[in-house]
C-alpha positions in Angstrom: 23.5 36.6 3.2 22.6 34.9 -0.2 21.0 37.7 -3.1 18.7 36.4 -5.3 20.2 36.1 -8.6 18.4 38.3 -11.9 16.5 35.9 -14.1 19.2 34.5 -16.8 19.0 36.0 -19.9 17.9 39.6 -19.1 20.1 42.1 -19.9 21.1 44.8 -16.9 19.7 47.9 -19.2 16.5 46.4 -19.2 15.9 47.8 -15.5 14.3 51.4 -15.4 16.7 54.0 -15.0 16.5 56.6 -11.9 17.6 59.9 -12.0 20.6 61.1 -9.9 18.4 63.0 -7.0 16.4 59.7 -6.8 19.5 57.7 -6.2 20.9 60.3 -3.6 17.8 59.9 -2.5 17.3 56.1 -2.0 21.0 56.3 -0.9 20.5 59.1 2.1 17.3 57.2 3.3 19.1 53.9 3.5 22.5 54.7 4.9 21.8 55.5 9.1 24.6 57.9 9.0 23.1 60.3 6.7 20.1 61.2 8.5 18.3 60.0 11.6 18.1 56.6 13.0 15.2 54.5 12.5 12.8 54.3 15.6 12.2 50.6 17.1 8.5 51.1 15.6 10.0 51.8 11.9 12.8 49.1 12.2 9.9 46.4 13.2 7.5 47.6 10.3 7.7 44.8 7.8 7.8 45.1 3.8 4.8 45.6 2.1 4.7 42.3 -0.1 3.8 42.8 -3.7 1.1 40.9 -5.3 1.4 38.6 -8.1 0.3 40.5 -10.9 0.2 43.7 -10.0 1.7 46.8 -11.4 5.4 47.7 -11.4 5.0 51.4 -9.0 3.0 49.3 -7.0 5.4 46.5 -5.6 8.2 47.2 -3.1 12.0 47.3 -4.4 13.3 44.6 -5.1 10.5 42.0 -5.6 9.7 39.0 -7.7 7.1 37.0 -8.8 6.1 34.1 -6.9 4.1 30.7 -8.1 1.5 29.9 -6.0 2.2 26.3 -4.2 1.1 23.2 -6.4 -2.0 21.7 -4.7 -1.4 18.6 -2.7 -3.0 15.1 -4.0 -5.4 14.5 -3.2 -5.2 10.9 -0.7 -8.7 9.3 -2.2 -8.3 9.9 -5.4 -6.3 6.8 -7.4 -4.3 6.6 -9.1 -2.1 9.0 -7.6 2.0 9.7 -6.8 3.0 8.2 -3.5 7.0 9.6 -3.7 8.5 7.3 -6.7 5.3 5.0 -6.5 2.3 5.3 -8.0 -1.2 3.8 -5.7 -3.3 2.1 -8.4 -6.0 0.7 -6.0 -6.8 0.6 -2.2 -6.8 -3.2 -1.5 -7.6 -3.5 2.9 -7.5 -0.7 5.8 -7.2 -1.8 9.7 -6.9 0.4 12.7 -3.2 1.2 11.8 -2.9 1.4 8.3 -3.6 1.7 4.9 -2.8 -0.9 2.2 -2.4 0.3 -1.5 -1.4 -1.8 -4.5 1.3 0.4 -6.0 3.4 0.7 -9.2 7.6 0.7 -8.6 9.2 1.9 -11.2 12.8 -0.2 -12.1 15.2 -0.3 -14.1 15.5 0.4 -17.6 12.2 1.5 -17.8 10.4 -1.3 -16.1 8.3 -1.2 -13.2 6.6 -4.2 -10.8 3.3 -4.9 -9.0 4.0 -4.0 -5.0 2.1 -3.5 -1.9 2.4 -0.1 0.1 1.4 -0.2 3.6 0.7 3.2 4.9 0.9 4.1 8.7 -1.9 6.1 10.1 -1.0 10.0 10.3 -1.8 9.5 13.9 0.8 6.8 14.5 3.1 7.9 12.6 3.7 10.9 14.4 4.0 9.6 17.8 8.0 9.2 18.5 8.1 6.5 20.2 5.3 4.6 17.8 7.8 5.5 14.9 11.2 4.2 17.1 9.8 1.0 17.4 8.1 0.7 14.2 11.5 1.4 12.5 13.6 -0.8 14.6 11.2 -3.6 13.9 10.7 -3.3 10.4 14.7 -3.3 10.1 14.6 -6.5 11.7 12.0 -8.6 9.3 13.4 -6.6 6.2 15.8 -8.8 6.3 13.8 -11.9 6.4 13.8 -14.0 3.2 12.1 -17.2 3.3 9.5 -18.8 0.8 6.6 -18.8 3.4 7.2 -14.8 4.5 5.9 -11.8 2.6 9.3 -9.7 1.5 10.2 -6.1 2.6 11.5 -4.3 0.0 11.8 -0.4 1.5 10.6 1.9 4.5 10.2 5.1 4.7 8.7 8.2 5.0 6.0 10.3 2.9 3.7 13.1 3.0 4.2 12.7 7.0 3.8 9.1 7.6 5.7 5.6 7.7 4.9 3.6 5.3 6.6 -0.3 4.1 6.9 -1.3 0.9 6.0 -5.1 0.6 6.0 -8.1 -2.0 2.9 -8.7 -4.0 1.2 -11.5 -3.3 -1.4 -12.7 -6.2 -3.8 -14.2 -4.6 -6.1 -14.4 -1.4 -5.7 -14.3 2.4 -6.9 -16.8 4.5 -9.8 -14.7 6.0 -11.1 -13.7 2.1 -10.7 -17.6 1.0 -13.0 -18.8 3.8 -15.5 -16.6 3.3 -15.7 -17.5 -0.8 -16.2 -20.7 0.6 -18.4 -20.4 3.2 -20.6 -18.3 0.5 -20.4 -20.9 -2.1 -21.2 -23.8 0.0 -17.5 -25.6 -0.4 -15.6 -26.9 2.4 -12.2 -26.9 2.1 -10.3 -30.3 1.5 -8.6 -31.1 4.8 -5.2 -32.2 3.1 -5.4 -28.5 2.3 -6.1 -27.7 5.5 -3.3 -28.9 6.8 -1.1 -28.0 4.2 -2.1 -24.0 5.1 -1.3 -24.5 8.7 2.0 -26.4 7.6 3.5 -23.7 5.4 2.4 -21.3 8.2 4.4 -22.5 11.2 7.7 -23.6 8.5 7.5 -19.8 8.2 7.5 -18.9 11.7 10.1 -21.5 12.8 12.3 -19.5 9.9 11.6 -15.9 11.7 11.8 -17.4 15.5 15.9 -18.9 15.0 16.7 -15.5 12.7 19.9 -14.4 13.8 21.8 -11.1 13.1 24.9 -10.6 11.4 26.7 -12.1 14.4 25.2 -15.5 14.7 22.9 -13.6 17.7 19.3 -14.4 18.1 16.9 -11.9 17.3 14.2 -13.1 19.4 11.0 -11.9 16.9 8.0 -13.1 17.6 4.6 -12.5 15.0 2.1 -11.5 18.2 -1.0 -11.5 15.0 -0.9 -14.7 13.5 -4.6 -14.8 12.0 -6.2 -15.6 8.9 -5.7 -12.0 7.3 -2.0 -11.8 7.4 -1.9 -15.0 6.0 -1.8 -15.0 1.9 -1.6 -17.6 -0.9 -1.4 -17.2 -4.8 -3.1 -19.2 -7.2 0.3 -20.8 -7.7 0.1 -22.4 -4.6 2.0 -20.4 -2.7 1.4 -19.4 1.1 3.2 -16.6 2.6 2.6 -15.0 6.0 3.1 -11.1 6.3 2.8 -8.2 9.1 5.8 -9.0 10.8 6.2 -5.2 11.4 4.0 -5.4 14.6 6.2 -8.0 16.3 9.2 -6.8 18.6 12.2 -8.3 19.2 14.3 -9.1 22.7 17.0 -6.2 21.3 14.2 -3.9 21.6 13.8 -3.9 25.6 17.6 -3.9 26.3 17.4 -0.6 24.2 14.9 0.7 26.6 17.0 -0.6 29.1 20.2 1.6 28.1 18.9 4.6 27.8 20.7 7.9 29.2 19.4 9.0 33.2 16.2 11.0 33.0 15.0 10.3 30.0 11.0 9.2 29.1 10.8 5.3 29.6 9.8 3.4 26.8 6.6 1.8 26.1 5.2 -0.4 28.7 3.4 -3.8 28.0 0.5 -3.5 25.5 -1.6 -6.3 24.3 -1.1 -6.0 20.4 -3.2 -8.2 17.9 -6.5 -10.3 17.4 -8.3 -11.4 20.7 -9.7 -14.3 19.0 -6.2 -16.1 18.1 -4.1 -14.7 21.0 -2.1 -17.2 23.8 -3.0 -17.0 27.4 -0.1 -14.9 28.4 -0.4 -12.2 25.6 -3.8 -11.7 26.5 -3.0 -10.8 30.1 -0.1 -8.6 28.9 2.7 -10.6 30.1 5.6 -11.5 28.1 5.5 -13.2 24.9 7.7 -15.7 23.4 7.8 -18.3 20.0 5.4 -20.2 21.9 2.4 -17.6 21.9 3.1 -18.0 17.7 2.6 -22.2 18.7 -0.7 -21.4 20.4 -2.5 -19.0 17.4 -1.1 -21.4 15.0 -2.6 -24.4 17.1 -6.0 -21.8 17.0 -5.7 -22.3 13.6 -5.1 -25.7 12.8 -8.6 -26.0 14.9 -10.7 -24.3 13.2 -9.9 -25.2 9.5 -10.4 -28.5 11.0 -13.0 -28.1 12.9 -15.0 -25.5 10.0 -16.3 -22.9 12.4 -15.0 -20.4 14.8 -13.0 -22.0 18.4 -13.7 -18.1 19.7 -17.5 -16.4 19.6 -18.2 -13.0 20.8 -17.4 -9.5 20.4 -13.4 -8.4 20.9 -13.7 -7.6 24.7 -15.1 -11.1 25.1 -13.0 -12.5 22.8 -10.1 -11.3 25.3 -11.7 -12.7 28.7 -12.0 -15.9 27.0 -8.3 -15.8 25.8 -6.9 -15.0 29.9 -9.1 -17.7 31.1 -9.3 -20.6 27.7 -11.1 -23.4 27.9 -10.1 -25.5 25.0 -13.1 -27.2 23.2 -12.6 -30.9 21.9 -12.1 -31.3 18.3 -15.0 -32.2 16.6 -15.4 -35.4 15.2 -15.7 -35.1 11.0 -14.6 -38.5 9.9 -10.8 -37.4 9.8 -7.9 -40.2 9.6 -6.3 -40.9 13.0 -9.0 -38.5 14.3 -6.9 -39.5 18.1 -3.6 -38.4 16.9 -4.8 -34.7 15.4 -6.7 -34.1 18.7 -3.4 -35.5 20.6 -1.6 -33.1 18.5 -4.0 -30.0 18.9 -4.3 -30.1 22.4 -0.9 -30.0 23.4 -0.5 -27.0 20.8 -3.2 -25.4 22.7 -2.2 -26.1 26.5 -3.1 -23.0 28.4 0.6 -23.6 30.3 3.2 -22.9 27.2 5.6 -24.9 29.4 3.2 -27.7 28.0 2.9 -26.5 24.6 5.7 -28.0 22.2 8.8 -26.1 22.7 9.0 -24.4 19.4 7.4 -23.8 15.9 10.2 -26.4 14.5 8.4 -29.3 17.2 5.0 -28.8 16.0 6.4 -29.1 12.5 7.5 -31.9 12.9 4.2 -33.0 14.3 2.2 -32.1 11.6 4.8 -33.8 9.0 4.0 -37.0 10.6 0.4 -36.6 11.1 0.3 -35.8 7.4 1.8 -38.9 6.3 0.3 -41.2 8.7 -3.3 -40.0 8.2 -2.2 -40.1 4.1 -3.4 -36.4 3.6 -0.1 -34.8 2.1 -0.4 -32.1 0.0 1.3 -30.4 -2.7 1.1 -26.2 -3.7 0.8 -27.2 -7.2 -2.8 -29.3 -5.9 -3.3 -26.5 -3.9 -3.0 -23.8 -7.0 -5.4 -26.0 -9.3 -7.7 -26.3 -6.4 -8.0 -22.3 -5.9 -7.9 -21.4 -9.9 -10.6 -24.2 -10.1 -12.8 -22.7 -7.8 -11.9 -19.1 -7.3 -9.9 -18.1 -10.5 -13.1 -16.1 -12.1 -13.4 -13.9 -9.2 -9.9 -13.1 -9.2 -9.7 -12.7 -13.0 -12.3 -10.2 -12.8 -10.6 -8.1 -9.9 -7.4 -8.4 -12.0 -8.7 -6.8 -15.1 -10.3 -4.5 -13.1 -6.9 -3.5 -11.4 -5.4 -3.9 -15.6 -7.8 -1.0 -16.5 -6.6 1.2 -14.0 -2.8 0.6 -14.6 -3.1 1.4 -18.3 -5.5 4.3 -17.6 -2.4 5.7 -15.6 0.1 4.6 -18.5 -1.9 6.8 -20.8 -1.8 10.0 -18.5 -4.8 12.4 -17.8 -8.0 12.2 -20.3 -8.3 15.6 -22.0 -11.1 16.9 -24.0 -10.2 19.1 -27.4 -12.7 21.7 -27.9 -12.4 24.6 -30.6 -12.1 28.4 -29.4 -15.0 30.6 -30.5 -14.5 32.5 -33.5 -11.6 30.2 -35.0 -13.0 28.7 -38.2 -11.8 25.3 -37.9 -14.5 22.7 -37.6 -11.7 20.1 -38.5 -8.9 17.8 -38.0 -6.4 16.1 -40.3 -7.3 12.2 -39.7 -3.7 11.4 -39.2 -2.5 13.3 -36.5 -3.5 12.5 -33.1 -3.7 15.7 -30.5 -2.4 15.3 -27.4 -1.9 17.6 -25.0 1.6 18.4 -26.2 1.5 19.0 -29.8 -2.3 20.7 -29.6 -2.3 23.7 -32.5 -2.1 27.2 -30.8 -5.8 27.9 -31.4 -7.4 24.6 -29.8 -8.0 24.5 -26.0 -7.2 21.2 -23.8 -9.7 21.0 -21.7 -9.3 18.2 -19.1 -12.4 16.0 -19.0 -13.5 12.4 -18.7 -12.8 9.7 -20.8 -16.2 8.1 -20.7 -17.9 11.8 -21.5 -20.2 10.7 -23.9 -21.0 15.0 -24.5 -18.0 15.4 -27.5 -17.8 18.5 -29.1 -18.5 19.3 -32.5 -15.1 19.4 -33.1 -14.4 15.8 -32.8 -18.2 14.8 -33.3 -18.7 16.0 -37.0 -15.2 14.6 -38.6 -16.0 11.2 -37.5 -19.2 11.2 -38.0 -18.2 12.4 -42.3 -16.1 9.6 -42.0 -18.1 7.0 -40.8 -21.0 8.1 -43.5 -17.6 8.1 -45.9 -17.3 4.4 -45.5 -20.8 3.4 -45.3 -21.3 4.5 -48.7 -18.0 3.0 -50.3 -19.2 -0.4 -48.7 -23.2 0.3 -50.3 -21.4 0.9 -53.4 -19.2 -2.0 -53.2 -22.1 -4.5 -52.4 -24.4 -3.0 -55.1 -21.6 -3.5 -57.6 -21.1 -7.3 -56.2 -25.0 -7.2 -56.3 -24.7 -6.2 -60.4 -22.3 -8.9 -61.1 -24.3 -11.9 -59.3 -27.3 -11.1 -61.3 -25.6 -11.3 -64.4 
């Protein structure tokens, strides 16, 4: 068994000395061949543990001092350490996780903008939840395509999952409609288009992924919506939460498992009622086609301008098992026939109807596009967002600026005197910190907007504000003398 090593340093005379009858003494009462054995009661007795701080007689041989346990983090207050991270600001929370802008720290001494997501503690401690969390955040970690929101780490902290994404600077789709809808502006249809474009080019990348050995990993999204998809002011349009969609590998997994073990998780509907296919609705299996049909969901409605589904999430679901597809509505569109031509047959309740794959309805919209003359560009697409929404993302970004450098300059402190010291003053050229603070001034930590400063720190600016008040008085009534002359 290990022994705890003496502090280093300390020098073995610096233990008290016993006398001969007391070492007899210790050495007959813990040898059981020199007197009688110890009863069950005796052997069970535990140690009395010494207190920190007390006296020397009163702890039990052979103790040490102890630290107490740092306090956790608290999880609401930001900025705070998230492992080798550091959350700046809580950006969006859904009914499985938190999302967290976050610092990473890289090389050299640099660090990056990132998103953290973080998985409910009650999720993340389910084992099967975490199995197939992990196995399907392998999976899209390895997706890199223009249109898809990068994975750059998963992991583990404080007891839950968490992903570390890319940083998109920007909106979602959800977030950009509102802003319009609030400031009366509908959005361009070329745009429109170009959204739901860049959209299905990204799930036509993730539906033909492949693994290492040319075989088909079978992912399917299951939650395309508005909020997971984001654009930047550069014109950029990324779609992200791939970590809820499974993959065909995952079933033949559940498949091989050893003889009496738990089954694996049966069929759950997983994402938004209001853009789900037919089939996921009524829990059956899913395929690149239910990705055709919530895309198709939204090509109609930023088309249309309002909602295709109305109600609350239970009868957002009924209508999704049983849709009946609404005509497009007429708004003076190009080739009005061919966009409803090409909506409907996204949105056939039959997917054997729908187009085959994400790279068909691609193609579609390409040559929609050009016919009706509406092709767009991410560099129109940029102005048009820094045009109209660039103020209200400036101010959210300085706002997210103030925070960062509040967390580069470390803890506010506030330097107050001790009673009885003398000193009502500071040399002017020396800044106290908390590491090179004289051995009579307290830190006290405080807030950095206190407008309560001692007289320590009140009185020598105030001597040298009057200081250059006067030199500047002086100096004017001198200029003064000179003019009049």
């Amino acid at each position: 068994m290990a022994e705890h090593a003496p502090p280093m340093g300390r020098k073995a005379s610096s233990r008290p000395a016993r006398s001969p009858k007391a070492r007899a003494s210790a050495s007959s009462s813990a040898s059981p061949a020199n007197g009688p054995r110890p009863t069950a009661d005796t052997a069970r007795a535990p140690t009395p543990a010494a207190s920190i701080g007390s006296p020397p007689e009163d702890r039990a041989p052979g103790a040490i001092d102890v630290a107490p346990p740092a306090p956790a983090p608290d999880p609401d207050r930001l900025p705070r350490p998230f492992g080798k991270l550091q959350l700046v600001d809580r950006i969006g929370q859904g009914g499985m996780a938190e999302i967290f802008l976050a610092r990473s720290p890289t090389g050299l001494g640099g660090e990056r903008l990132v998103v953290v997501k973080q998985i409910l503690a009650s999720l993340s401690s389910g084992p099967e939840f975490a199995r197939m969390f992990i196995e399907e955040a392998k999976l899209c970690a390895g997706l890199r395509h223009a249109n898809v929101v990068q994975v750059f780490d998963l992991g583990r902290e404080e007891g839950r999952l968490f992903l570390v994404m890319e940083y998109v600077e920007g909106f979602d789709l959800h977030r950009l409609l509102s802003l319009c809808s609030k400031a009366k502006l509908p959005l361009p249809p070329e745009f429109a288009l170009f959204l739901v474009r860049e959209v299905v080019a990204a799930l036509d990348f993730a539906h033909r992924a492949t693994d290492a050995e040319g075989r088909p990993l079978g992912i399917v999204h299951r939650d395309v919506s508005p909020s997971n998809v984001l654009m930047s002011f550069e014109g950029e349009v990324k779609l992200c939460d791939f970590g809820i969609a499974r993959a065909a590998g995952l079933g033949a997994a559940d498949e091989a498992r050893a003889p009496g073990a738990s089954p694996g998780p049966g069929p759950r509907v997983v994402g938004k009622s209001a853009y789900m296919a037919p089939e996921h609705a009524r829990g059956e299996d899913v395929d690149a086609r239910a990705d055709v049909f919530a895309a198709g969901i939204l090509l109609w409605e930023l088309c249309a301008g309002r909602r295709m589904r109305r109600g609350t999430e239970a009868e957002m679901l009924e209508q999704a098992k049983h849709p009946d597809i609404p005509a497009l509505p007429a708004r003076g569109l190009p080739a009005h026939a061919s966009l409803q031509a090409l909506v409907s047959r996204a949105l056939a309740p039959d997917r054997d109807a729908r187009f085959g794959s994400a790279a068909e309805l691609l193609r579609a919209l390409d040559a929609y596009t050009h016919e009706a003359s509406l092709v767009a560009s991410p560099l129109r697409f940029g102005a048009f967002l820094t045009d109209h929404f660039g103020e209200t993302f400036l101010a959210e970004r300085r706002a997210r600026e103030r925070a960062a450098r509040a967390l580069a300059l470390g803890p506010a402190v506030q330097i107050t005197a001790l009673e009885g010291t003398g000193r009502d003053d500071a040399p002017s050229d020396v800044a106290m910190t908390p590491g090179d603070a004289p051995s009579d001034v307290a830190m006290v930590p405080g807030d950095a907007h206190d407008e309560d400063r001692t007289d320590a720190v009140a009185r020598p600016a105030v001597r040298r504000a009057l200081g250059i008040a006067l030199a500047c008085a002086a100096s004017l009534a001198a200029l003064w003398a000179l003019l009049g002359r």
